[in-house]
PyMOL Python script that loads the backbone (N, CA, C, O; Angstrom):
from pymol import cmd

cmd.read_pdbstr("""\
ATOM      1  N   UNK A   1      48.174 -20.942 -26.647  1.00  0.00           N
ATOM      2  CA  UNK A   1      48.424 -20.878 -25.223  1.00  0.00           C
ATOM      3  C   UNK A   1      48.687 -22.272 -24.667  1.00  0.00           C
ATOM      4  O   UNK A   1      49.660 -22.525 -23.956  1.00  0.00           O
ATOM      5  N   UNK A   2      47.852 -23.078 -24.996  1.00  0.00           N
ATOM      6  CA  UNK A   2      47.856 -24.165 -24.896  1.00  0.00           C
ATOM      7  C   UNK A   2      49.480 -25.710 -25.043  1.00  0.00           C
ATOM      8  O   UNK A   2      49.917 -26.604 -24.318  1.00  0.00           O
ATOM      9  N   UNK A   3      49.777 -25.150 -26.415  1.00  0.00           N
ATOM     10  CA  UNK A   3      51.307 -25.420 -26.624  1.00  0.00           C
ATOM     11  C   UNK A   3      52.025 -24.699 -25.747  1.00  0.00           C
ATOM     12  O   UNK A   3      52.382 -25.579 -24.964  1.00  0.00           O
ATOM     13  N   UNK A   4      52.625 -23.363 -25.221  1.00  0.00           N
ATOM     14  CA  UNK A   4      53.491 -22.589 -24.535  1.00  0.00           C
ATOM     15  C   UNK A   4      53.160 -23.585 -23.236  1.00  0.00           C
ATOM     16  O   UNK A   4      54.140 -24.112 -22.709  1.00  0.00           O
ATOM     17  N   UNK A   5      52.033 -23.832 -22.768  1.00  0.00           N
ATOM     18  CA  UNK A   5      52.049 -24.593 -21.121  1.00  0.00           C
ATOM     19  C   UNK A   5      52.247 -26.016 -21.330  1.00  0.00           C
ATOM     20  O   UNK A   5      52.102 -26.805 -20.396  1.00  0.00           O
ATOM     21  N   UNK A   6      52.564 -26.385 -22.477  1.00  0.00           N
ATOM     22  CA  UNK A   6      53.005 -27.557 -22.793  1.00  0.00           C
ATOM     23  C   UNK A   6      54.398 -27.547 -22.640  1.00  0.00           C
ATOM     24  O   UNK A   6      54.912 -28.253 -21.772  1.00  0.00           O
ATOM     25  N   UNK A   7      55.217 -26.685 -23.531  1.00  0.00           N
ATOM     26  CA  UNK A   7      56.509 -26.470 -23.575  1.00  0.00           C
ATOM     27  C   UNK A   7      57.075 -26.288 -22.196  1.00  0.00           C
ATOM     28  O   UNK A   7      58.122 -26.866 -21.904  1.00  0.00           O
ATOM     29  N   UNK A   8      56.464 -25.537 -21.344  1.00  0.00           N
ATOM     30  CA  UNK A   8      56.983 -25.200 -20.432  1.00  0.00           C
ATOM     31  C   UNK A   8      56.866 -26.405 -19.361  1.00  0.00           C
ATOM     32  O   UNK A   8      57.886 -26.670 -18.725  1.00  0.00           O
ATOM     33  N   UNK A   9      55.911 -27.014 -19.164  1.00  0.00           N
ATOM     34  CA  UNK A   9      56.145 -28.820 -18.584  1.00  0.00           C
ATOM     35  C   UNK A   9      57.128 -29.210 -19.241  1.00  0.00           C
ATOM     36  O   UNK A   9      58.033 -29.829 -18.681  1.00  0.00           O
ATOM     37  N   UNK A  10      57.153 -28.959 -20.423  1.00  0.00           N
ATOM     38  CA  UNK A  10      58.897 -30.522 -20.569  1.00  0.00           C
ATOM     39  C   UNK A  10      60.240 -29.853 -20.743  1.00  0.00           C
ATOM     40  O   UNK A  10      61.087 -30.236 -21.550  1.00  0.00           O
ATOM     41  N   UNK A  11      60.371 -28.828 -19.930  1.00  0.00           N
ATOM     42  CA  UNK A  11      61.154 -28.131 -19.711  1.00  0.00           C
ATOM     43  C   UNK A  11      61.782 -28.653 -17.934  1.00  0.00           C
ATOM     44  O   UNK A  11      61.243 -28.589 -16.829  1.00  0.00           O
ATOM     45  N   UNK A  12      63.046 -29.119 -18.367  1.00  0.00           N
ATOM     46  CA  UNK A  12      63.429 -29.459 -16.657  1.00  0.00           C
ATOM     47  C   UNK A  12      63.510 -28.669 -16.200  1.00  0.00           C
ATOM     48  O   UNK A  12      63.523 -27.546 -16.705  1.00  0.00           O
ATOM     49  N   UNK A  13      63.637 -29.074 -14.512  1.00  0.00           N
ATOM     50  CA  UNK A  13      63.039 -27.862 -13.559  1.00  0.00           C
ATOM     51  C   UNK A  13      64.033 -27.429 -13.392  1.00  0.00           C
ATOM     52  O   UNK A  13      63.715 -26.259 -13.179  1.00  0.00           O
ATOM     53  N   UNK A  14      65.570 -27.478 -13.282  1.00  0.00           N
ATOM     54  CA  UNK A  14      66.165 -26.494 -13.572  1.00  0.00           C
ATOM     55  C   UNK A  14      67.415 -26.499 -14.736  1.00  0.00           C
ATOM     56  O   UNK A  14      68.236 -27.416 -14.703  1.00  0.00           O
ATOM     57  N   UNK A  15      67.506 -25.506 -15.686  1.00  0.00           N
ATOM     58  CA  UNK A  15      67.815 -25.191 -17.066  1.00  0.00           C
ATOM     59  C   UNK A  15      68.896 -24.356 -17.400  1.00  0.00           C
ATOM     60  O   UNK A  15      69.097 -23.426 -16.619  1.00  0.00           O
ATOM     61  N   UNK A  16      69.627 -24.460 -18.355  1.00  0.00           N
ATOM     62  CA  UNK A  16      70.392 -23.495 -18.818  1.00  0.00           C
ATOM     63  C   UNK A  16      70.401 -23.075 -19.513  1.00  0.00           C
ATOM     64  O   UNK A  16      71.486 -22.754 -19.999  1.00  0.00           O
ATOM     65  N   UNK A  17      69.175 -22.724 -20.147  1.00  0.00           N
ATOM     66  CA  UNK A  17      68.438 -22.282 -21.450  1.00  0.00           C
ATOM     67  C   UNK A  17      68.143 -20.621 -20.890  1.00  0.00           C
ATOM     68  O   UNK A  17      67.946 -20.157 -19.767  1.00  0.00           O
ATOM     69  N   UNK A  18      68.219 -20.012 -22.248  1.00  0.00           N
ATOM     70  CA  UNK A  18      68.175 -18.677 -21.553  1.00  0.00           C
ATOM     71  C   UNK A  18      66.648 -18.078 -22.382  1.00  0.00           C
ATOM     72  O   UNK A  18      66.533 -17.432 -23.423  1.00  0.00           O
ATOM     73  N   UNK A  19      65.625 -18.593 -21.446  1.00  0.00           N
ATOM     74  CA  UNK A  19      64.604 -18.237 -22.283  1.00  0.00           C
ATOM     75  C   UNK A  19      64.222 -16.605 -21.988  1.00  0.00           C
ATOM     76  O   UNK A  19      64.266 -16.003 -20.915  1.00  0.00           O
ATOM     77  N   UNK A  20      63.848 -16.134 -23.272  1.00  0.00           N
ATOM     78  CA  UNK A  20      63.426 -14.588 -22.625  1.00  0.00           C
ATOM     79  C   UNK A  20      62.499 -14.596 -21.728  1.00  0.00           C
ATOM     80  O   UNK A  20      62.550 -13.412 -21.396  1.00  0.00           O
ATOM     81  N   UNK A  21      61.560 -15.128 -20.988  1.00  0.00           N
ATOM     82  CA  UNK A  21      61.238 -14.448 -20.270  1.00  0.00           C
ATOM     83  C   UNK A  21      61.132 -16.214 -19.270  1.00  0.00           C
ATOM     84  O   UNK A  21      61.180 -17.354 -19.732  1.00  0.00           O
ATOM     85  N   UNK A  22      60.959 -15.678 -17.607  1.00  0.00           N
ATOM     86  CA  UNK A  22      61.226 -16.977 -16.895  1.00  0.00           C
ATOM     87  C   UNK A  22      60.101 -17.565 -16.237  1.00  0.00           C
ATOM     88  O   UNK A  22      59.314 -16.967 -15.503  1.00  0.00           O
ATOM     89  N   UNK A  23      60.075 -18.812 -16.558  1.00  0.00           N
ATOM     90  CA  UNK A  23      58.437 -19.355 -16.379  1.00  0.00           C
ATOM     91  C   UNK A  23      57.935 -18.964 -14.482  1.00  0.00           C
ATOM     92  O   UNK A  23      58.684 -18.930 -13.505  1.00  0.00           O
ATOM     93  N   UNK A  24      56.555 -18.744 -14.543  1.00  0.00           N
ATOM     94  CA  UNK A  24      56.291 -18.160 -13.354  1.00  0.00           C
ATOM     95  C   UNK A  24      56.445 -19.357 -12.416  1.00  0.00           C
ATOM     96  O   UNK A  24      56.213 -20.510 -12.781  1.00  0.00           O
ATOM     97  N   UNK A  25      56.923 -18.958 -10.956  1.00  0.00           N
ATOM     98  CA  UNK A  25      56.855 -19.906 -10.099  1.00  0.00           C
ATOM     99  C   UNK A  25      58.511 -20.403 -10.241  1.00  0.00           C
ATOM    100  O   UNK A  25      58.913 -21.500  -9.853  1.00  0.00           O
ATOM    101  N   UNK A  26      59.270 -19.470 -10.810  1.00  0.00           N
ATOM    102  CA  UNK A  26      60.994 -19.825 -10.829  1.00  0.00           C
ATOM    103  C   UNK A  26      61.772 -18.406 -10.945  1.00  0.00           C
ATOM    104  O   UNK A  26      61.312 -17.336 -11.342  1.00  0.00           O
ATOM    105  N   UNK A  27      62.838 -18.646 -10.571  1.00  0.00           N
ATOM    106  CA  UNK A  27      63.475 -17.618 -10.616  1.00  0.00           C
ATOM    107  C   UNK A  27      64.842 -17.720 -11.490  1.00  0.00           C
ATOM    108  O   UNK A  27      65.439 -18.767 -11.740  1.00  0.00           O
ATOM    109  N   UNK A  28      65.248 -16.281 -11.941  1.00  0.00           N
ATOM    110  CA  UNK A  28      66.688 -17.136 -12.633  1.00  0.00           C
ATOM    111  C   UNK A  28      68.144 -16.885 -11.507  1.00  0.00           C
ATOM    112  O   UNK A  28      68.248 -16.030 -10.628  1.00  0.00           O
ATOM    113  N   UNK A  29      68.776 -17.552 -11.760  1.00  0.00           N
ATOM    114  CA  UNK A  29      70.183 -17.099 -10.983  1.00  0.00           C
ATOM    115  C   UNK A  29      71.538 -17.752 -11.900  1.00  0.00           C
ATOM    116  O   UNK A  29      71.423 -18.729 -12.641  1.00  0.00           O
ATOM    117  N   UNK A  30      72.547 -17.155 -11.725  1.00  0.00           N
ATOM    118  CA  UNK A  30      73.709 -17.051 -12.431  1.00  0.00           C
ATOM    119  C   UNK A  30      74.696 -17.562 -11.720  1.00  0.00           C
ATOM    120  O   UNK A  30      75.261 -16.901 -10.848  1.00  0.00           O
ATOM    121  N   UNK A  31      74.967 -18.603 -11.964  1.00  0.00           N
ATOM    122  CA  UNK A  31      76.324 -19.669 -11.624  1.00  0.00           C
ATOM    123  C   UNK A  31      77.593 -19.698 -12.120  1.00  0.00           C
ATOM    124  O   UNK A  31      77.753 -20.034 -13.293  1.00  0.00           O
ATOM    125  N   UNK A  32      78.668 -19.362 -11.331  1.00  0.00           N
ATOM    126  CA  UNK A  32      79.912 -19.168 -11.691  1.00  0.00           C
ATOM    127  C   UNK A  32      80.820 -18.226 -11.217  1.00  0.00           C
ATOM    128  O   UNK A  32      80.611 -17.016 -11.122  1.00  0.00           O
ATOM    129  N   UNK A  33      81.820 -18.816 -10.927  1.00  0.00           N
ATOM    130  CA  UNK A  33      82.927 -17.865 -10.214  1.00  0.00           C
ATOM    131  C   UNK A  33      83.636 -16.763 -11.125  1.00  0.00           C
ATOM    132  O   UNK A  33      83.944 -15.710 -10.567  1.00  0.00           O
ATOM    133  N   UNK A  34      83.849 -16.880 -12.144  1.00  0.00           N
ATOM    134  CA  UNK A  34      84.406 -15.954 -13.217  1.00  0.00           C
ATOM    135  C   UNK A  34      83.085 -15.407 -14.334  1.00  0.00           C
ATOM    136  O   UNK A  34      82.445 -14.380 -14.560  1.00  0.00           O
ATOM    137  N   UNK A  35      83.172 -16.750 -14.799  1.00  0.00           N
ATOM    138  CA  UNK A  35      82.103 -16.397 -15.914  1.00  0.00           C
ATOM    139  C   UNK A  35      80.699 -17.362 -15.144  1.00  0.00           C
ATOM    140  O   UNK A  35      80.541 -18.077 -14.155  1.00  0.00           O
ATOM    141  N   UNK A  36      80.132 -17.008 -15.941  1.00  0.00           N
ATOM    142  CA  UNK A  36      78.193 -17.273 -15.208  1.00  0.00           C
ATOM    143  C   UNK A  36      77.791 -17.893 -16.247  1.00  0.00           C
ATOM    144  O   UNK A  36      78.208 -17.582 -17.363  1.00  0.00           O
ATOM    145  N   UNK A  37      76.706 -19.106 -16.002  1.00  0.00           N
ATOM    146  CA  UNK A  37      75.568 -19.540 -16.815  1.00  0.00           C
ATOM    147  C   UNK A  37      74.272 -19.299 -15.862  1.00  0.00           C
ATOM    148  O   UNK A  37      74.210 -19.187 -14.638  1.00  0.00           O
ATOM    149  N   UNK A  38      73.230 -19.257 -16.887  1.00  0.00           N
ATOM    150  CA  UNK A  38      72.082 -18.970 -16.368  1.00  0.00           C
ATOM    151  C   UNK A  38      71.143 -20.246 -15.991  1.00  0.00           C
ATOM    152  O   UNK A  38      70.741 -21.020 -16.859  1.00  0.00           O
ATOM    153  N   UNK A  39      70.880 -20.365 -14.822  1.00  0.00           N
ATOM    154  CA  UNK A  39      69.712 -21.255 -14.703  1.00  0.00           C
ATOM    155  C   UNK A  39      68.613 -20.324 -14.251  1.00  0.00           C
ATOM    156  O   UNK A  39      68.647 -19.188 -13.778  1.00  0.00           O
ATOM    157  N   UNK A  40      67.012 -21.675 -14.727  1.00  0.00           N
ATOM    158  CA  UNK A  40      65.995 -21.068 -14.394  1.00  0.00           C
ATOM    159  C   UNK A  40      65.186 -22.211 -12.578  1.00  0.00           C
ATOM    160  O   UNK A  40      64.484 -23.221 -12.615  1.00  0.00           O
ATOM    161  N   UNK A  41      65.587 -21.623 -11.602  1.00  0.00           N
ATOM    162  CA  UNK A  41      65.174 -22.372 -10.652  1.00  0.00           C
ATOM    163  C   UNK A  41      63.715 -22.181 -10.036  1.00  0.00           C
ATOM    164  O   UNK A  41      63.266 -21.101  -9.652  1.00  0.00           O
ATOM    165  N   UNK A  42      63.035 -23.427 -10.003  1.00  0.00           N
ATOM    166  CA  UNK A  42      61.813 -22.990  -9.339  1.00  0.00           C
ATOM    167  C   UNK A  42      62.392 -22.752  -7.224  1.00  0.00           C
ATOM    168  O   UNK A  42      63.257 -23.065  -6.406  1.00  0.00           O
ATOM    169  N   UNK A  43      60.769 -21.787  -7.439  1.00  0.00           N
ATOM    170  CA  UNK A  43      60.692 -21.171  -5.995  1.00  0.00           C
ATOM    171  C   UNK A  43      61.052 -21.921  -5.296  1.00  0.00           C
ATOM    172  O   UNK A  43      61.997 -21.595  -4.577  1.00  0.00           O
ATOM    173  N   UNK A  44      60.562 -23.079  -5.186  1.00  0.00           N
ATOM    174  CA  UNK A  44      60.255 -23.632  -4.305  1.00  0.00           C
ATOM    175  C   UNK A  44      61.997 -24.555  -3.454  1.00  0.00           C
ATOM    176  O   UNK A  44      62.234 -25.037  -2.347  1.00  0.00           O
ATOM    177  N   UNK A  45      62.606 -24.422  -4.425  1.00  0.00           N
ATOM    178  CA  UNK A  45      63.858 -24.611  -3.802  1.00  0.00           C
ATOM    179  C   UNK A  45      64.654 -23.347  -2.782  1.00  0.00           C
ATOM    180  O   UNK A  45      65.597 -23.463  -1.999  1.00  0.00           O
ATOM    181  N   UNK A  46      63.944 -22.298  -3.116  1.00  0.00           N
ATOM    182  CA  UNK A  46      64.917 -21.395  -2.780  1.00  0.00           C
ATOM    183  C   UNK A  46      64.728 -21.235  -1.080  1.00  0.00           C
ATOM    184  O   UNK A  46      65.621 -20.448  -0.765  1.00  0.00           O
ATOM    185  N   UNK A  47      64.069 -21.573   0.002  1.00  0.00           N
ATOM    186  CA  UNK A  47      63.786 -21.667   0.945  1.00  0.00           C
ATOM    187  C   UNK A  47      64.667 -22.764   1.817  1.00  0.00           C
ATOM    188  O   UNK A  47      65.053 -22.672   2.983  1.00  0.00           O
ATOM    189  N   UNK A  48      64.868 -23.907   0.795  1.00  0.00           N
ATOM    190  CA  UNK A  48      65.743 -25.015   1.657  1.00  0.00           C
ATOM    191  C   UNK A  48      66.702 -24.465   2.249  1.00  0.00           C
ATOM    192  O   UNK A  48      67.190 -23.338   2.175  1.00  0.00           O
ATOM    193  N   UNK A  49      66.950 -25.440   2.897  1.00  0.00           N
ATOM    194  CA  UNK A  49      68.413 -25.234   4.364  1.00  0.00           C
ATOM    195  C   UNK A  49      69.730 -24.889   3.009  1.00  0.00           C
ATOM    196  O   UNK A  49      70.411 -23.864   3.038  1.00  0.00           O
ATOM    197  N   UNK A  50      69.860 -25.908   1.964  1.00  0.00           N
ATOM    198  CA  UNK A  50      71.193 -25.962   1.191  1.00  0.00           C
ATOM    199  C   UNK A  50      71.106 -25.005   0.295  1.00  0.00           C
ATOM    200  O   UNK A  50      72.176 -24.448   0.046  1.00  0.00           O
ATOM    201  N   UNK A  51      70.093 -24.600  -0.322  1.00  0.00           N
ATOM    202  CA  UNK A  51      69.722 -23.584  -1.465  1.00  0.00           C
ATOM    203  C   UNK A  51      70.411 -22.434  -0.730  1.00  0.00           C
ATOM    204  O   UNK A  51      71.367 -21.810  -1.190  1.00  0.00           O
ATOM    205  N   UNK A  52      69.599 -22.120   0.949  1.00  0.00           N
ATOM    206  CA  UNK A  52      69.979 -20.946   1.353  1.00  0.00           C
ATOM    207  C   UNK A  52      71.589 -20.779   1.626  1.00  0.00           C
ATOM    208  O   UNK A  52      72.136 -19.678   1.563  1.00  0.00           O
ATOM    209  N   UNK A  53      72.253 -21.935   1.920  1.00  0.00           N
ATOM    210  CA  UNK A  53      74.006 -21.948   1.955  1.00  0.00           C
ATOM    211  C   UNK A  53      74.412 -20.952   0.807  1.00  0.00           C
ATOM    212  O   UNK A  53      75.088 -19.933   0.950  1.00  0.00           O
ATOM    213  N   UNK A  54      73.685 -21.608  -0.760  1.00  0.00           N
ATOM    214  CA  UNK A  54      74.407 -20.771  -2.028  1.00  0.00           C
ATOM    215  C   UNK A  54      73.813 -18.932  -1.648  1.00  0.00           C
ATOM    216  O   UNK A  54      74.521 -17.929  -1.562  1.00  0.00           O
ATOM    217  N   UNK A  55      72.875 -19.006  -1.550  1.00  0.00           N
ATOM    218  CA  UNK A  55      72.116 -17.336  -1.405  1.00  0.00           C
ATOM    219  C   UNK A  55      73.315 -16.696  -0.103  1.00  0.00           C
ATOM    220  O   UNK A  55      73.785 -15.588  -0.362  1.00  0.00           O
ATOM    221  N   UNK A  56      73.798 -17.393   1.276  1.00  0.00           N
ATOM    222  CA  UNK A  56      74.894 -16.587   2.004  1.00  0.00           C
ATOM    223  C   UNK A  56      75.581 -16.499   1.067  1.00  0.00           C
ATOM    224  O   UNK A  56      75.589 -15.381   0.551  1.00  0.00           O
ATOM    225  N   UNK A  57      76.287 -17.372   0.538  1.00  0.00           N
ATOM    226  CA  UNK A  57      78.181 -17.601  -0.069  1.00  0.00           C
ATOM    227  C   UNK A  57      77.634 -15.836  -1.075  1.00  0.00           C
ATOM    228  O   UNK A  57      78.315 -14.812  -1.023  1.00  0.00           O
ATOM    229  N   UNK A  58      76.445 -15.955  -1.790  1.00  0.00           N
ATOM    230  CA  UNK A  58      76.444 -14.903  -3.111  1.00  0.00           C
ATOM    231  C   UNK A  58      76.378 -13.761  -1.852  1.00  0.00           C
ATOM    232  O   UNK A  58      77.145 -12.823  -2.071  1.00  0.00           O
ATOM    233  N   UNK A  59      75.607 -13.646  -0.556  1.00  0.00           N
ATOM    234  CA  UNK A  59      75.229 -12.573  -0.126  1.00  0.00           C
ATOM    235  C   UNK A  59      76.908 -11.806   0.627  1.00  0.00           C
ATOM    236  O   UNK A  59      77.169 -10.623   0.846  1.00  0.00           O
ATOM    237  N   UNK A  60      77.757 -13.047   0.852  1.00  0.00           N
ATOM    238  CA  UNK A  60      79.223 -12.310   1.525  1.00  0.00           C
ATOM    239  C   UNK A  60      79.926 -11.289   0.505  1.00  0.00           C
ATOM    240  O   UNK A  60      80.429 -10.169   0.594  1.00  0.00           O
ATOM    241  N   UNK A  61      79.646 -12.511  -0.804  1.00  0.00           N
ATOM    242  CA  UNK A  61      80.981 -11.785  -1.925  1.00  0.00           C
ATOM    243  C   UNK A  61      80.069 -11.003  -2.233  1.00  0.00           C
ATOM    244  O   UNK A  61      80.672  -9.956  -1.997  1.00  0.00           O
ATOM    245  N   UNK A  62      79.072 -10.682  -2.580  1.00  0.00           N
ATOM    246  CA  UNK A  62      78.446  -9.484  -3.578  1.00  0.00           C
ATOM    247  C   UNK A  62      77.508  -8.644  -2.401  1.00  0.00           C
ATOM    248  O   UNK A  62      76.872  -7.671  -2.808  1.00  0.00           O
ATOM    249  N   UNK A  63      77.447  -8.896  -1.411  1.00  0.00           N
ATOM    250  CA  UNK A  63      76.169  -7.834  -0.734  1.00  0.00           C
ATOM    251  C   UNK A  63      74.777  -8.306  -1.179  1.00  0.00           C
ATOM    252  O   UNK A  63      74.511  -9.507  -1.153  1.00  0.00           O
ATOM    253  N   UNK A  64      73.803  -7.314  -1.622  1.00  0.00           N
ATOM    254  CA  UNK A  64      72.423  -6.518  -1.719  1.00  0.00           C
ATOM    255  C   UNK A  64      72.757  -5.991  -3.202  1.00  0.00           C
ATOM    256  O   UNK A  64      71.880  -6.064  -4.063  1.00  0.00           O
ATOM    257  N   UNK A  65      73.707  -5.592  -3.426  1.00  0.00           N
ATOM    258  CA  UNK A  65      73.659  -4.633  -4.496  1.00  0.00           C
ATOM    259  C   UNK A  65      74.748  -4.947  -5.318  1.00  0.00           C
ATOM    260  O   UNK A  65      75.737  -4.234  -5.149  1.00  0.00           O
ATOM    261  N   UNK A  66      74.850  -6.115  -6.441  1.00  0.00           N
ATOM    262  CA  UNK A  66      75.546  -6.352  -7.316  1.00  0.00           C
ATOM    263  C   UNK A  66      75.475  -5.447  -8.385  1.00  0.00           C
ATOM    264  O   UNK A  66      74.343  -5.081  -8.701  1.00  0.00           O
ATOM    265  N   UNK A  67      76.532  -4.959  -9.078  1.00  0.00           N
ATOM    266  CA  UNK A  67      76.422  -4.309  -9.694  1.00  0.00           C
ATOM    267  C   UNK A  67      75.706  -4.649 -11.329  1.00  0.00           C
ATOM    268  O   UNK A  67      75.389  -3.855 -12.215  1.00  0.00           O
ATOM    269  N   UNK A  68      75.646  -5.646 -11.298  1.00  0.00           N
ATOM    270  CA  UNK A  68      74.809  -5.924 -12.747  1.00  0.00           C
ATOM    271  C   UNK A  68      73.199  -5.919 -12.387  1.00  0.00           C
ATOM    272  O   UNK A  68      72.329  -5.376 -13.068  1.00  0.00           O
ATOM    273  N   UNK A  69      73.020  -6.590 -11.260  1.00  0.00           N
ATOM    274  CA  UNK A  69      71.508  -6.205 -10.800  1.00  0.00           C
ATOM    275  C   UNK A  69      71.192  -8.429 -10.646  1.00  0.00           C
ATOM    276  O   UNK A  69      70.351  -9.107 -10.055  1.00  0.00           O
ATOM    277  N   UNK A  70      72.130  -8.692 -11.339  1.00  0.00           N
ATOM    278  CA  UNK A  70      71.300 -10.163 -11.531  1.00  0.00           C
ATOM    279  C   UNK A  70      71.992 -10.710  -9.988  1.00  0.00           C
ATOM    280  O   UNK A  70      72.961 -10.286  -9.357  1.00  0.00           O
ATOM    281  N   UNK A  71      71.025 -11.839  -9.713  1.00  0.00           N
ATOM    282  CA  UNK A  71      71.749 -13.080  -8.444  1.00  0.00           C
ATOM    283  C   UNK A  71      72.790 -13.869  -9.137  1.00  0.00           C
ATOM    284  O   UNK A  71      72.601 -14.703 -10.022  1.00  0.00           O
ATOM    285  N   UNK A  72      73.647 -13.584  -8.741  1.00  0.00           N
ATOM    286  CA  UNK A  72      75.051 -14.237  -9.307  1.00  0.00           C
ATOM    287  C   UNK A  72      75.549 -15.426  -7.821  1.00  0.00           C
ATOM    288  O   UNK A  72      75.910 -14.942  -6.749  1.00  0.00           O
ATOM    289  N   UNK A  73      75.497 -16.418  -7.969  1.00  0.00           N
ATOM    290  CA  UNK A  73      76.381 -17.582  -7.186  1.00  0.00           C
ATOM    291  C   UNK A  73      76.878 -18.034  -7.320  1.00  0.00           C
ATOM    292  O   UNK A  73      76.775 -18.945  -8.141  1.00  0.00           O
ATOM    293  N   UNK A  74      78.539 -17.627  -6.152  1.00  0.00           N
ATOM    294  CA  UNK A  74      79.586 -17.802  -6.719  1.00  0.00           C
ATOM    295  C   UNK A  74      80.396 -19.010  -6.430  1.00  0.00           C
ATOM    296  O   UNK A  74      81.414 -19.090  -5.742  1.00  0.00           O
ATOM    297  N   UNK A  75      79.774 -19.918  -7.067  1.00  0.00           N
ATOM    298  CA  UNK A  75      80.494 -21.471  -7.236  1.00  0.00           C
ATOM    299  C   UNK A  75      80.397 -21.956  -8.398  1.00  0.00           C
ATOM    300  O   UNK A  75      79.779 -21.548  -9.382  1.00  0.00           O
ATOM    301  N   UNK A  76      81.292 -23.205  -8.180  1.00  0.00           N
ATOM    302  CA  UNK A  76      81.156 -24.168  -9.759  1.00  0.00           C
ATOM    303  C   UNK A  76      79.601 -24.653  -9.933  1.00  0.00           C
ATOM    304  O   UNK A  76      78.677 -24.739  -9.125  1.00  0.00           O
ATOM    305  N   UNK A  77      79.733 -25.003 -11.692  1.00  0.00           N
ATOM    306  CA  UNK A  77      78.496 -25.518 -12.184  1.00  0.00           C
ATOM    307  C   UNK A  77      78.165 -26.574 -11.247  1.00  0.00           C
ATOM    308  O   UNK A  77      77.078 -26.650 -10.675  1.00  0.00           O
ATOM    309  N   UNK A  78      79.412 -27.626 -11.061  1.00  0.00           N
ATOM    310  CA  UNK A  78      79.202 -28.810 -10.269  1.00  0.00           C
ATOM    311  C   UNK A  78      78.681 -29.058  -8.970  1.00  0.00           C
ATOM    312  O   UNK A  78      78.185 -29.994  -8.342  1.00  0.00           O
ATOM    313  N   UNK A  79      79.127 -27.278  -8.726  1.00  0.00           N
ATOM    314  CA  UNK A  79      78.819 -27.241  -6.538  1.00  0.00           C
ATOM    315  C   UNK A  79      77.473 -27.694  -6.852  1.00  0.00           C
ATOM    316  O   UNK A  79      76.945 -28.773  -6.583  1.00  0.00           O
ATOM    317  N   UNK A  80      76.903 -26.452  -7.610  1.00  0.00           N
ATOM    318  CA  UNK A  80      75.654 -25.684  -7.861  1.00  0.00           C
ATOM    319  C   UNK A  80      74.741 -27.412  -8.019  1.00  0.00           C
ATOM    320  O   UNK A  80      74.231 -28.126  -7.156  1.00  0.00           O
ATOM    321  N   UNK A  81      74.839 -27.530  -9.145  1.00  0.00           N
ATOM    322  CA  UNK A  81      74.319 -29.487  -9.225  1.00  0.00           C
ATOM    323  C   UNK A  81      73.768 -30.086  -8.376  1.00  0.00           C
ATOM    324  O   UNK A  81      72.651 -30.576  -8.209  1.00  0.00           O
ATOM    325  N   UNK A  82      74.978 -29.973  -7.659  1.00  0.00           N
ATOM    326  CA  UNK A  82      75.105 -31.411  -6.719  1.00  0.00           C
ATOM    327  C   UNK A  82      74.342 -30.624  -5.524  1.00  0.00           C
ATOM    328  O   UNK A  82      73.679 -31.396  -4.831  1.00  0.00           O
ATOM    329  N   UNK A  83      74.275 -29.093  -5.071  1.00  0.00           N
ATOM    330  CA  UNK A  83      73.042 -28.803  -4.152  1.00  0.00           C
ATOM    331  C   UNK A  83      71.733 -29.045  -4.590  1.00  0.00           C
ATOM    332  O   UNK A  83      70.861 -29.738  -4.066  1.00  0.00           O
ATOM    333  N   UNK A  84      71.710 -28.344  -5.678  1.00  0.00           N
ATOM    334  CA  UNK A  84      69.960 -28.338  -6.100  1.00  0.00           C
ATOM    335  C   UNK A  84      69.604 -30.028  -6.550  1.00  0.00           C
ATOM    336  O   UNK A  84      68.614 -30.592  -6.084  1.00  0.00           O
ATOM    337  N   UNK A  85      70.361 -30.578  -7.315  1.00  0.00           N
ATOM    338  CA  UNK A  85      69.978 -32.137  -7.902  1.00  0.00           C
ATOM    339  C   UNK A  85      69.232 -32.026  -6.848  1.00  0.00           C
ATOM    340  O   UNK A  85      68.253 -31.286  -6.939  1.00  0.00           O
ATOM    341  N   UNK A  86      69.568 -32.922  -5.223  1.00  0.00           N
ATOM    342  CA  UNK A  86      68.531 -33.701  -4.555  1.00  0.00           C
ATOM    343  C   UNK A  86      67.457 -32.584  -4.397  1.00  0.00           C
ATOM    344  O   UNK A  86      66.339 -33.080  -4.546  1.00  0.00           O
ATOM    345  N   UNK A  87      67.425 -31.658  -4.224  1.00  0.00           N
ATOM    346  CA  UNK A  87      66.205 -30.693  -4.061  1.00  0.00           C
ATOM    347  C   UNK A  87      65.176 -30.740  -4.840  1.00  0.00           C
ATOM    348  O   UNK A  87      64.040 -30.325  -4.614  1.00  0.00           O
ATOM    349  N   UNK A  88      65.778 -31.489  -6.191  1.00  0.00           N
ATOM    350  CA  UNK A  88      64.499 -31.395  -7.232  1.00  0.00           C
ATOM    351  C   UNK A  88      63.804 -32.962  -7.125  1.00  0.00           C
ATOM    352  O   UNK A  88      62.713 -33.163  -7.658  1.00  0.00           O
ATOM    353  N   UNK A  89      64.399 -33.863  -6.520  1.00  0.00           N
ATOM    354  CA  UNK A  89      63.847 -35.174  -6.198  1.00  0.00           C
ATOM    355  C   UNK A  89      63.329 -35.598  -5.194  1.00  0.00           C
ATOM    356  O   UNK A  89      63.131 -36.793  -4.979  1.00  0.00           O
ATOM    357  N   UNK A  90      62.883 -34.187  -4.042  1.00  0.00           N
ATOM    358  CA  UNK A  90      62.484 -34.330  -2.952  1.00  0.00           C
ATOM    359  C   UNK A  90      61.016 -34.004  -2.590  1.00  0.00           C
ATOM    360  O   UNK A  90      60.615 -34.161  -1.437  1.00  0.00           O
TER     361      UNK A  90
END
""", "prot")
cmd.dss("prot")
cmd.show_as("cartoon", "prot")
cmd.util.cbc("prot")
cmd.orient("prot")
């Protein structure tokens, strides 16, 4: 147990690792306009003023009810970056 809460500290806070299951206190969401990568974002970003910009842009094009079921946001890897980067240094 002890190693797993190890691993999961040196794990950056947000990832494109597709671990099976997503460390508590993060959520995953799917980046990309065509095709998607997976990051694992903690909570605590998802409340900001800029985080919430990406959650409208996904909520116009897809609604409530995407049909795969996952949060898909639909911008580049780079948008995506360059919002969350300062969020994780704040």
């Amino acid at each position: 147990m002890i190693s797993s809460a190890k691993q999961i500290l040196r794990q950056p806070l947000i990832t494109r690792e597709k671990p099976s299951v997503v460390p508590k206190g993060h959520i995953a969401v799917y980046v990309g306009e065509t095709q998607t990568k997976r990051f694992v974002v903690p909570i605590s970003v998802v409340n900001h003023p800029l985080f919430n910009g990406l959650l409208k842009r996904a909520e116009e094009e897809f609604g409530f009810h995407h049909p795969t079921g996952r949060l898909i946001i639909p911008c580049t890897e780079d948008v995506f970056n360059d919002v969350t980067s300062p969020l994780m240094h704040a």
